[in-house]
N, C-alpha and C positions, 0 to 999 in steps of 0.2 A: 364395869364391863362395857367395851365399845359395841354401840349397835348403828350400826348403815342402814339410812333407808333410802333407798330409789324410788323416785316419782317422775314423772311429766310423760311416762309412756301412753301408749292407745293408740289408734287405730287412724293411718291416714292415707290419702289417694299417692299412688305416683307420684313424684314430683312434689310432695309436700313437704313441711318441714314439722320438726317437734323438739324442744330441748329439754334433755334430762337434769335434773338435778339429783345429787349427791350430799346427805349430809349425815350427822350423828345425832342419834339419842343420848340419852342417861350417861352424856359424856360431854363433859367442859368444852363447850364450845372454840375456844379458842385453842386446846390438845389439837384438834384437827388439824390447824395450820402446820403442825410439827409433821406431819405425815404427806409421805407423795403416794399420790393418787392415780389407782390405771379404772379403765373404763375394759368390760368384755362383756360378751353376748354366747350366745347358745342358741344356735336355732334347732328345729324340728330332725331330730334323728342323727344330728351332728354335735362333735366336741364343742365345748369351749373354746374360743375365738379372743386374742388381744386386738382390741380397738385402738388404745388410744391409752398414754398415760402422762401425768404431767408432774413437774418434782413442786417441793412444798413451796420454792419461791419463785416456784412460776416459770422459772428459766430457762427449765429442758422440756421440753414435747415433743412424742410422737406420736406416730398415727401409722397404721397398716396401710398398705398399699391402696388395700380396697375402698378405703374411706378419703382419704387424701383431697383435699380440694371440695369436699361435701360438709367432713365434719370439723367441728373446731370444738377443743377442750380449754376450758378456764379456769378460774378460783376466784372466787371472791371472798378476802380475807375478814370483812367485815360482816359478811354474813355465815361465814364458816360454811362455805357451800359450794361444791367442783360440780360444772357443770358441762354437759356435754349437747354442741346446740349442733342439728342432724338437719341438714338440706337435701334436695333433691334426691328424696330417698327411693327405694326401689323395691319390689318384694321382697328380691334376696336378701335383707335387711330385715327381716321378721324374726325375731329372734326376743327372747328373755337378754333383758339388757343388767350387768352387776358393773359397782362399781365396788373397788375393795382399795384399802392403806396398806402401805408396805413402808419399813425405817429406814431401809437403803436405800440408796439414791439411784434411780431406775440410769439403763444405759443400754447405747443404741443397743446393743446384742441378748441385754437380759430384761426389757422392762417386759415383756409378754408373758416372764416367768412366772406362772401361779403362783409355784413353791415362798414365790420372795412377798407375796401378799398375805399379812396375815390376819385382816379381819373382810368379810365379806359379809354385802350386805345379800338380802332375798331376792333381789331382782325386781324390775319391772316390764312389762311384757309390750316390744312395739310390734303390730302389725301393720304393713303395708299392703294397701289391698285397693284393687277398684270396686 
């Protein structure tokens, strides 16, 4: 059974930065590479938000509007780990951060589709705050 854990969240001023990491447990390390990977968030009293997703070899990326130019999504095949490095962040960015795998190949019109993600990990929680 695939298990996602999100880490590198916590609590940073304005204007800071933070990068999440994405990876799996109790699950072959190298299966991961076979999966494209989206990044979403959930803030306080709001849906679920697509951030950002990347395909398995790295070729296709996107990113919402609202992140564009701040964040950037990776992979690193060697360590089996998608990572999502967060610049100039802002409050409005406060939110429980998930990454989840999806086997279809994400595309500009459907990569924000939960439906098409089918393992999700718990989240990690970023607060931006002064």
């Amino acid at each position: 059974q695939v298990q996602l854990v999100e880490s590198g969240g916590g609590l940073v001023q304005p204007g800071g930065s933070l990068r999440l990491s994405c990876t799996a447990s109790r699950f072959d390390p190298f299966e991961l590479d076979a999966y494209h990977v989206g990044w979403f968030r959930q803030a306080p009293g709001k849906g679920r938000e697509g951030i950002s997703s990347i395909s398995k070899s790295a070729g296709r990326k996107y990113y919402a509007d609202f992140v564009k130019g701040r964040f950037t999504i990776s992979r690193d095949s060697a360590k089996s780990t998608v990572y999502l490095q967060m610049n100039n962040l802002k409050p409005e960015d406060t939110a429980i951060y998930y990454c989840a795998l999806r086997t279809s190949l994400p595309g500009a019109s459907d990569w924000r589709d939960e439906g098409e993600y089918a393992y999700w990990g718990q989240g990690t929680q970023v607060t931006v705050s002064s």
